[in-house]
C-alpha positions as CSV (number, residue, x, y, z in Angstrom):
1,X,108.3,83.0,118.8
2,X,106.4,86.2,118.1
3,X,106.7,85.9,113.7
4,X,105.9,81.3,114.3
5,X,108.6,78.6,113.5
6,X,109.7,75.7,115.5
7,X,109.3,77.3,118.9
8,X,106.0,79.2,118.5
9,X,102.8,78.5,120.7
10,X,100.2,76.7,119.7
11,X,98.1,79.4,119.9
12,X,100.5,81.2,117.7
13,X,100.3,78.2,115.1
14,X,96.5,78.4,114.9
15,X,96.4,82.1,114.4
16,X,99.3,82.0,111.9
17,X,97.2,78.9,109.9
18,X,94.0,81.3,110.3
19,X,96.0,84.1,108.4
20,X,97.7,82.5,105.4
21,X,94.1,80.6,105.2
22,X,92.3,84.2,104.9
23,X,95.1,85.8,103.5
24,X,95.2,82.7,100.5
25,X,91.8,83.6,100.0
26,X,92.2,87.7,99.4
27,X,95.3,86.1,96.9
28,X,92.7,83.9,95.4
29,X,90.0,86.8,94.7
30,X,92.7,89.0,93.4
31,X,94.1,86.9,91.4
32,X,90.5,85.9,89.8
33,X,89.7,89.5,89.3
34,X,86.9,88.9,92.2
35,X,87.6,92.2,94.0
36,X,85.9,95.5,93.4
37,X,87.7,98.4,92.4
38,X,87.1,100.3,95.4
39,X,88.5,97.5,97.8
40,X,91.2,97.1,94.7
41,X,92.2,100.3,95.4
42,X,92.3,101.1,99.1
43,X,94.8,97.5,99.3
44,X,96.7,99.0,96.6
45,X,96.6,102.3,99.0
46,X,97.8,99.9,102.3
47,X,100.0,98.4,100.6
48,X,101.9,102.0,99.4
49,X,101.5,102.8,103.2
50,X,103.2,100.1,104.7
51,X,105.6,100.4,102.0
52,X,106.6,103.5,103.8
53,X,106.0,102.7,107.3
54,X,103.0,104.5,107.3
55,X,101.5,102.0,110.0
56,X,98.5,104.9,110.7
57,X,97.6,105.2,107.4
58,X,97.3,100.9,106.9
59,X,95.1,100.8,109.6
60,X,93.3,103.5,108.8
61,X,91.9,102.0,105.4
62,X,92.2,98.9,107.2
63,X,89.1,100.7,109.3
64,X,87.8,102.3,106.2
65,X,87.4,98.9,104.7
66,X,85.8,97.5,108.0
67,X,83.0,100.3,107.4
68,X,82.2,100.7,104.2
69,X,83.0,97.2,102.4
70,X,82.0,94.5,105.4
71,X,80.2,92.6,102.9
72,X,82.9,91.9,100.7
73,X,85.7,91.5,103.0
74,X,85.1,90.3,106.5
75,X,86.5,87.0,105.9
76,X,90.4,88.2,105.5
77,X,90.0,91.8,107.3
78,X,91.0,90.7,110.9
79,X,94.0,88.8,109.1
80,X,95.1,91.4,107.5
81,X,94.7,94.3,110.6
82,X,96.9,91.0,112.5
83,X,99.2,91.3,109.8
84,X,99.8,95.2,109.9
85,X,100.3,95.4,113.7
86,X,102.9,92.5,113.4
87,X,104.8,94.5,110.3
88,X,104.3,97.4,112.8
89,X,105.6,95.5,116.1
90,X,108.7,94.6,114.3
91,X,109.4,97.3,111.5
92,X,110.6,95.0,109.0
């Protein structure tokens, strides 16, 4: 219930629509080369930290992020911070 599929609220159906939604978007600006190399490099730095279960670390340039580049990526940021606690909720 918690991850979606057939037996998942609809609650859990919107917010799991709202995240590959944003999240396509952050593919779609990275794959266009529409991302700045600071935010290029603090994903690149979240992705090496949940890569090693460094859950404090992801949210902590998930933050960073928040603070200093707003501008450039509110739209996927509260997909992505849903995203790292559910990777941290069930330690894949």
């Amino acid at each position: 219930k918690a991850l979606g599929g057939s037996q998942a609220t609809q609650a859990k159906k919107r917010e799991i629509e709202d995240n590959s939604r944003k999240i396509g978007a952050l593919f779609a600006k990275l794959n266009s080369g529409d991302i700045s190399p600071n935010v290029s490099s603090k994903l690149v730095q979240l992705c090496s930290a949940l890569d090693s279960s460094d859950f404090a670390t992801a949210m902590h340039l998930q933050v960073i992020l928040t603070t200093s580049d707003w501008d450039e990526c509110n739209f996927w940021l509260s997909a992505l911070k849903r995203m790292i606690k559910t990777r941290q909720n069930f330690r894949m």
